[in-house]
DSSP file (Angstrom, degrees, kcal/mol; ACC not computed):
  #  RESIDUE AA STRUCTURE BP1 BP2  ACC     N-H-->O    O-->H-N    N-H-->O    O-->H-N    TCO  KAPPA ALPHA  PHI   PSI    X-CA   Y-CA   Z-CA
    1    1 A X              0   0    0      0, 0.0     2,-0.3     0, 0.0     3,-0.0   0.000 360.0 360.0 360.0 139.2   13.2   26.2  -18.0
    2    2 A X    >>  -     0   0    0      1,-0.2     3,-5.8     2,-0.1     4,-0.9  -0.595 360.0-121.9-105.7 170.2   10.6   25.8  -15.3
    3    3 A X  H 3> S+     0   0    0      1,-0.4     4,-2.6    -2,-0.3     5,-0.4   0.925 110.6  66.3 -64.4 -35.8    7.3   25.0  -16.0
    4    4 A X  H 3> S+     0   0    0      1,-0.2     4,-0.9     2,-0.2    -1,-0.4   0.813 105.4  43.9 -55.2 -14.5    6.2   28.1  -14.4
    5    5 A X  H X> S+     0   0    0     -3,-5.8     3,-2.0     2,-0.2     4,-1.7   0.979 110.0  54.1 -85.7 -39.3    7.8   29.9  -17.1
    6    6 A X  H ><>S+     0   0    0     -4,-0.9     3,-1.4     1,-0.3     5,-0.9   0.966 107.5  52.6 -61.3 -50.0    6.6   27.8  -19.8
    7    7 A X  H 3<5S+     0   0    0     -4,-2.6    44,-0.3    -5,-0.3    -1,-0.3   0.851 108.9  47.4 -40.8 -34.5    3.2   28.3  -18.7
    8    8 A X  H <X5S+     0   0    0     -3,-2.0     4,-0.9    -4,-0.9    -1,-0.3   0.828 117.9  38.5 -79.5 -22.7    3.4   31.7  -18.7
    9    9 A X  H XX5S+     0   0    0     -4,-1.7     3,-7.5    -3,-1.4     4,-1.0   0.808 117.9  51.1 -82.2 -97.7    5.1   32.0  -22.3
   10   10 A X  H 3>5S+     0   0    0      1,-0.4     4,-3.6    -4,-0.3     5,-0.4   0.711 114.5  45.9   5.2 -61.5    2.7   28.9  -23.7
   11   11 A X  H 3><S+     0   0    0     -5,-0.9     4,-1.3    36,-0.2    -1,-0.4   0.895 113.1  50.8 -63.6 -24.6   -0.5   31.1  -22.0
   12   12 A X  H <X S+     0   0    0     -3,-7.5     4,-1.5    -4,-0.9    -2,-0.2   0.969 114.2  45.7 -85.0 -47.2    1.1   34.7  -23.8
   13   13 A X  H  X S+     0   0    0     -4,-1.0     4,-3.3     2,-0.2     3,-0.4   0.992 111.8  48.9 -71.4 -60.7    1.2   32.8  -27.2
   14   14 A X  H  X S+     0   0    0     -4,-3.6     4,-2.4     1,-0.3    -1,-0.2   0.931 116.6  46.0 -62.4 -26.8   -2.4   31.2  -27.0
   15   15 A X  H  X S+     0   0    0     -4,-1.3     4,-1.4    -5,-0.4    -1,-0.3   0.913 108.9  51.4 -66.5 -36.6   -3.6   34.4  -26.2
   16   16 A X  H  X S+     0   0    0     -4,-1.5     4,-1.3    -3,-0.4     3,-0.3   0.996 112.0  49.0 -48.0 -65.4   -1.7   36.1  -28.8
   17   17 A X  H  X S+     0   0    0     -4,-3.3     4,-1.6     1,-0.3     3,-0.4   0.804 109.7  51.2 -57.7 -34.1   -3.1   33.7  -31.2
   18   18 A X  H  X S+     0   0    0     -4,-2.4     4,-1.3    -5,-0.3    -1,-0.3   0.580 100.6  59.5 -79.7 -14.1   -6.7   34.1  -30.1
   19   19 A X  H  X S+     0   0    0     -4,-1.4     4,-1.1    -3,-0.3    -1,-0.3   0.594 109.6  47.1 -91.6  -8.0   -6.7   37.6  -30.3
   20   20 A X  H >X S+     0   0    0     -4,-1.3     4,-3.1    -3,-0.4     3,-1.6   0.894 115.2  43.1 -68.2 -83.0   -5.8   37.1  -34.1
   21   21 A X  H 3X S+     0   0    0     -4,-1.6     4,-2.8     1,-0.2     5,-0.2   0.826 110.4  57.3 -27.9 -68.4   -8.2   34.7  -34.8
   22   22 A X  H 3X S+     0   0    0     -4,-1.3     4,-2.0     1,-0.3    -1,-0.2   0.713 114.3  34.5 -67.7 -49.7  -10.6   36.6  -32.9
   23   23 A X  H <X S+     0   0    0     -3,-1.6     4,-1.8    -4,-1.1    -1,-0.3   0.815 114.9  56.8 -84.2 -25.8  -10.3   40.0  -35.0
   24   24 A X  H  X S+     0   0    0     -4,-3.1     4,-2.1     1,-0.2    -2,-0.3   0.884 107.9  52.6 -75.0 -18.1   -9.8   38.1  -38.2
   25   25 A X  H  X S+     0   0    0     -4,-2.8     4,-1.7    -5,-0.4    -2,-0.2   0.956 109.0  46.3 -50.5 -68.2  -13.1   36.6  -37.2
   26   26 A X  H >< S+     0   0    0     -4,-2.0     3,-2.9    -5,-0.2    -2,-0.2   0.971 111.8  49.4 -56.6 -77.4  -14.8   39.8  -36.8
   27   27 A X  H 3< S+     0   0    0     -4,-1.8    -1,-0.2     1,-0.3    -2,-0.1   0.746 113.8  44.2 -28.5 -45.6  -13.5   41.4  -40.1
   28   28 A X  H 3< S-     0   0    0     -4,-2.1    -1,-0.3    -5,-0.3    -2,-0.2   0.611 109.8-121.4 -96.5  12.4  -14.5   38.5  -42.4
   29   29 A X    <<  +     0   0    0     -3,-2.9    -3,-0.2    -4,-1.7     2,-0.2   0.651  63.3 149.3  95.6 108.2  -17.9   38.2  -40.6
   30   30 A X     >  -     0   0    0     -5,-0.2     4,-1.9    -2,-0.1    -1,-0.3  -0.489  26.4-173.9-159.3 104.9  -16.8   34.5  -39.8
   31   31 A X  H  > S+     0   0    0      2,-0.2     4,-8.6    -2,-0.2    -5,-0.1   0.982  85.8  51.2 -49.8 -64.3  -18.8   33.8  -35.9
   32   32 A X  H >> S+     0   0    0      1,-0.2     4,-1.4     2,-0.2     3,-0.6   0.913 113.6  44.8 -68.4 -55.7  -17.0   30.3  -35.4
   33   33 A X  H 3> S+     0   0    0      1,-0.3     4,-1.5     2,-0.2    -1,-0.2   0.813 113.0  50.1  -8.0 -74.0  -13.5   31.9  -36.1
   34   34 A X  H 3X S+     0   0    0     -4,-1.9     4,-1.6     2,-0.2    -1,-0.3   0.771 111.9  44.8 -55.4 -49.1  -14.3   34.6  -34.0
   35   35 A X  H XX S+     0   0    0     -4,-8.6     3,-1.9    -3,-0.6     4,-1.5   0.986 111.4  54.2 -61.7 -73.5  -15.5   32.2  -31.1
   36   36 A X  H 3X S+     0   0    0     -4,-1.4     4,-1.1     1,-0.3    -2,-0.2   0.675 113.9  47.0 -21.1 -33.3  -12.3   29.9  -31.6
   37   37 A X  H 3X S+     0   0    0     -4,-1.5     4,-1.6    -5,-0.4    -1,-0.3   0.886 105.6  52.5 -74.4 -50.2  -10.6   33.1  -31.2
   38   38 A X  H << S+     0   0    0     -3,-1.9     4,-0.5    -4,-1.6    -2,-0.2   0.507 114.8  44.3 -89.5 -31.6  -12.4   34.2  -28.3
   39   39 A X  H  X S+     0   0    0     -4,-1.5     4,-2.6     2,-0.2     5,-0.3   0.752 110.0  52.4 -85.3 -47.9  -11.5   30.7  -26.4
   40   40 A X  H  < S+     0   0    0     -4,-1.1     4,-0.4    -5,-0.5    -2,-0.2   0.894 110.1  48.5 -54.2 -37.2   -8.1   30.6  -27.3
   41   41 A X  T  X S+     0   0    0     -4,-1.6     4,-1.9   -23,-0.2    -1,-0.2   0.795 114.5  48.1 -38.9 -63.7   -7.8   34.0  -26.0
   42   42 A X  H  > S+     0   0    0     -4,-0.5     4,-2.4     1,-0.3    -2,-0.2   0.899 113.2  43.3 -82.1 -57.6   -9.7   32.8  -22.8
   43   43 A X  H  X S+     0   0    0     -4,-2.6     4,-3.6     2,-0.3    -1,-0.3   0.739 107.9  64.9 -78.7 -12.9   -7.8   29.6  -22.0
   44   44 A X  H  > S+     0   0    0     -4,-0.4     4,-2.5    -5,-0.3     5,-0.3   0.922 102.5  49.0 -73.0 -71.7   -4.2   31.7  -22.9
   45   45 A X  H  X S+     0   0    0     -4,-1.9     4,-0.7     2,-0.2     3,-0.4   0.866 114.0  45.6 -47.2 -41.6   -4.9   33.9  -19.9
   46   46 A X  H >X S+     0   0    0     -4,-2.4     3,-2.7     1,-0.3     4,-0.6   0.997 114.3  50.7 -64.9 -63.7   -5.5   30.8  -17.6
   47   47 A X  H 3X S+     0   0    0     -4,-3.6     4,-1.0     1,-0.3    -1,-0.3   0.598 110.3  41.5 -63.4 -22.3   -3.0   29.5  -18.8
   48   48 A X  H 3< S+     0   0    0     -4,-2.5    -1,-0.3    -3,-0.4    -2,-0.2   0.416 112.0  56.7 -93.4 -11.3   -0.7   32.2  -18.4
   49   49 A X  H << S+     0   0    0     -3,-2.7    -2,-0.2    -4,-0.7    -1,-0.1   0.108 102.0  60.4-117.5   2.9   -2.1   33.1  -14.6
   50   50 A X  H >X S+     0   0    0     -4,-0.6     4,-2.8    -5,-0.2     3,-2.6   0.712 106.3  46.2 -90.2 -36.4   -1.4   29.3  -13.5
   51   51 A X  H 3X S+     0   0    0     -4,-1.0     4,-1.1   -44,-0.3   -43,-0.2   0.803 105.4  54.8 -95.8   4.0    2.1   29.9  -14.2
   52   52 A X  H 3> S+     0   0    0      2,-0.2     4,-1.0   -45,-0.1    -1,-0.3   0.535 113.7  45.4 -87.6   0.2    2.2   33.0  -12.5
   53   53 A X  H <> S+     0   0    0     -3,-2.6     4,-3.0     2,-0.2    -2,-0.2   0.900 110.9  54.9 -89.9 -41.4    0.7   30.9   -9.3
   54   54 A X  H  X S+     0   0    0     -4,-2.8     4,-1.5     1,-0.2     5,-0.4   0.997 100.9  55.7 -58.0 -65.8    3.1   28.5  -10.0
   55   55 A X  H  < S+     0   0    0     -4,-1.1     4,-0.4    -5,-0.3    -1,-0.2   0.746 105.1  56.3 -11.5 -61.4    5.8   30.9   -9.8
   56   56 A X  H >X S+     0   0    0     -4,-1.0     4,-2.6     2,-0.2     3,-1.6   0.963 103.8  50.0 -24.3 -73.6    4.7   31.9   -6.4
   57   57 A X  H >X S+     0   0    0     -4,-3.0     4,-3.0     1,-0.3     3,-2.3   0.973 105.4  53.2 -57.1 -50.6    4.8   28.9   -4.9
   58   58 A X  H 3< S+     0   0    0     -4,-1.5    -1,-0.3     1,-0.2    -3,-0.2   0.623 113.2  50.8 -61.9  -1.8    8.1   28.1   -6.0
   59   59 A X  H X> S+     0   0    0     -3,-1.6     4,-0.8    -5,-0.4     3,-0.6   0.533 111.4  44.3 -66.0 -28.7    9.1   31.5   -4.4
   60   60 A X  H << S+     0   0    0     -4,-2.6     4,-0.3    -3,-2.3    -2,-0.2   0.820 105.2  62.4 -99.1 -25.7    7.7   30.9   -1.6
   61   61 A X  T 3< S+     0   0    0     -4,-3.0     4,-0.4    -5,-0.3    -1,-0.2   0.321 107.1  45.1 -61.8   1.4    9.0   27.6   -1.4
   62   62 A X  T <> S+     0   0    0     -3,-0.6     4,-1.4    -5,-0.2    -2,-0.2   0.561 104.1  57.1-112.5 -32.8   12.4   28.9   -1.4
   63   63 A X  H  X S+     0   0    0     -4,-0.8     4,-1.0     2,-0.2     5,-0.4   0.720 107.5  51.0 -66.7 -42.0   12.1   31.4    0.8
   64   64 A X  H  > S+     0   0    0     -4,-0.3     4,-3.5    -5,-0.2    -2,-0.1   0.994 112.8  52.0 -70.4 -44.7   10.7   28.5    3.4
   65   65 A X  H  4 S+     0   0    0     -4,-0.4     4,-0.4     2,-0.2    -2,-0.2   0.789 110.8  38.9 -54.2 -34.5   13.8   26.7    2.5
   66   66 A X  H >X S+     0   0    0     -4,-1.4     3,-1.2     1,-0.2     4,-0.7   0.987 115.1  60.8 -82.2 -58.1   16.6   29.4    3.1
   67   67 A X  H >< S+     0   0    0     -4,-1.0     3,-2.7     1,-0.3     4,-0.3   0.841  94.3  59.1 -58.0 -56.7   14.7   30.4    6.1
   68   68 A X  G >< S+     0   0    0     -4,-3.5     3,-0.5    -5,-0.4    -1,-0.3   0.578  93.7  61.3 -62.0  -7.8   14.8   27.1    7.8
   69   69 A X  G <4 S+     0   0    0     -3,-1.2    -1,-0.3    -4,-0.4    -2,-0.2   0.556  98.7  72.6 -32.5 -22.8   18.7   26.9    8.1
   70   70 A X  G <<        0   0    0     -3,-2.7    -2,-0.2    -4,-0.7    -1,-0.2   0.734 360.0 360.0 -63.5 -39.9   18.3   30.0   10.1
   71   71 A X    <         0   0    0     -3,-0.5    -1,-0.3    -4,-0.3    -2,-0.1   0.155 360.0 360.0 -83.6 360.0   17.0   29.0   12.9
């Protein structure tokens, strides 16, 4: 698996998980839950929009490669 996918999966899960935390925060009145939630949440989505960058490059890195036999 390449790390861009893990990154992206890894980032879907922390997000996942912070949006749990985050409501189960709000419901039992619990702040620091809620924040923990509310960072996990935060850092899932970075995490999950590096490995969509990464993803790029290695696309675009592959694409330079087939293209330079071409020429």
């Amino acid at each position: 698996m390449r790390s861009s996918t893990k990154d992206t999966s890894k980032g879907a899960l922390h997000e996942a998980k912070g949006k749990v935390k985050e409501t189960t925060g709000k419901i039992f009145s619990n702040v620091s839950l809620e924040s923990e939630g509310k960072a996990e949440k935060i850092a899932g989505k970075v995490q999950k929009n590096v490995g969509k960058a990464e993803k790029n490059i290695e696309s675009d890195v592959e694409s330079a490669r087939s293209r330079r036999g071409k020429w």
